[in-house]
C-alpha positions as CSV (number, residue, x, y, z in Angstrom):
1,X,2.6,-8.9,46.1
2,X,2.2,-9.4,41.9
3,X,4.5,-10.5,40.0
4,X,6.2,-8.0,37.7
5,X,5.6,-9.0,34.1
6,X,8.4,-8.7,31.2
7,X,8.1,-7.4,27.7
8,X,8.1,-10.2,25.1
9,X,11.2,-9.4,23.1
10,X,10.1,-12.2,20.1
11,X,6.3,-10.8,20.4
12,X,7.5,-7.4,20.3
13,X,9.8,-7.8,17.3
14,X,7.2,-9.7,15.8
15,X,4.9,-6.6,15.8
16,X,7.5,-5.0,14.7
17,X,8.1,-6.9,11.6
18,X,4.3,-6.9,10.5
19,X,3.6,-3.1,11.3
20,X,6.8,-2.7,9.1
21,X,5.6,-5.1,5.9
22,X,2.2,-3.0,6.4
23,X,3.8,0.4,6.0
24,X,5.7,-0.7,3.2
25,X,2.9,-2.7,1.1
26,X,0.4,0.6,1.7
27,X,3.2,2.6,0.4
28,X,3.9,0.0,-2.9
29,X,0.0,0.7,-3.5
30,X,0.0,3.9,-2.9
31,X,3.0,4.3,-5.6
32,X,1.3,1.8,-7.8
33,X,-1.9,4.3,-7.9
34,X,0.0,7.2,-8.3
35,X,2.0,5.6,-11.1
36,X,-1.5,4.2,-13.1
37,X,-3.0,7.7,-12.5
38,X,0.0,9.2,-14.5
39,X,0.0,6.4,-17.5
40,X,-3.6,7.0,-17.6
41,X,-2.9,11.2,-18.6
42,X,-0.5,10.1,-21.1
43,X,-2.8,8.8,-23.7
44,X,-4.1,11.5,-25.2
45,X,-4.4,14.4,-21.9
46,X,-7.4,12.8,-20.2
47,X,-6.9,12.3,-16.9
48,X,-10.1,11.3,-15.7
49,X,-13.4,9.5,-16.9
50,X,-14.3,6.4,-18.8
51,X,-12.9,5.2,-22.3
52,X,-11.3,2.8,-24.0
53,X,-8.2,3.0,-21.0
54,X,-10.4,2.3,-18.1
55,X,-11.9,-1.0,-19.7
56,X,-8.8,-2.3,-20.2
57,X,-7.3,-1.4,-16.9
58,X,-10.0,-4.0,-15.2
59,X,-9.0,-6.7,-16.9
């Protein structure tokens, strides 16, 4: 008859941890998006498109 296997506790916290720090950083960029999509309709009520604000924004 098998063995019965355990659960790796530091494994499973492990996962834990990185799923966790995942959520989080997807959220910071998500947030950071949102946040440069909203400076970016400030400067004059465009929203979208090219211009002077997108060049600088890749550099």
């Amino acid at each position: 008859m098998p063995k019965k296997m355990g659960v790796n506790s530091k494994a499973e916290a492990a996962r834990d941890r990185r799923s966790a720090a995942e959520a989080d950083r997807r959220d910071r960029q998500e947030r950071a998006k949102e946040e440069h999509y909203w400076a970016e309709g400030s400067d004059g009520g465009h929203v979208c498109g090219g211009g002077a604000g997108q060049a600088a924004v890749g550099q």
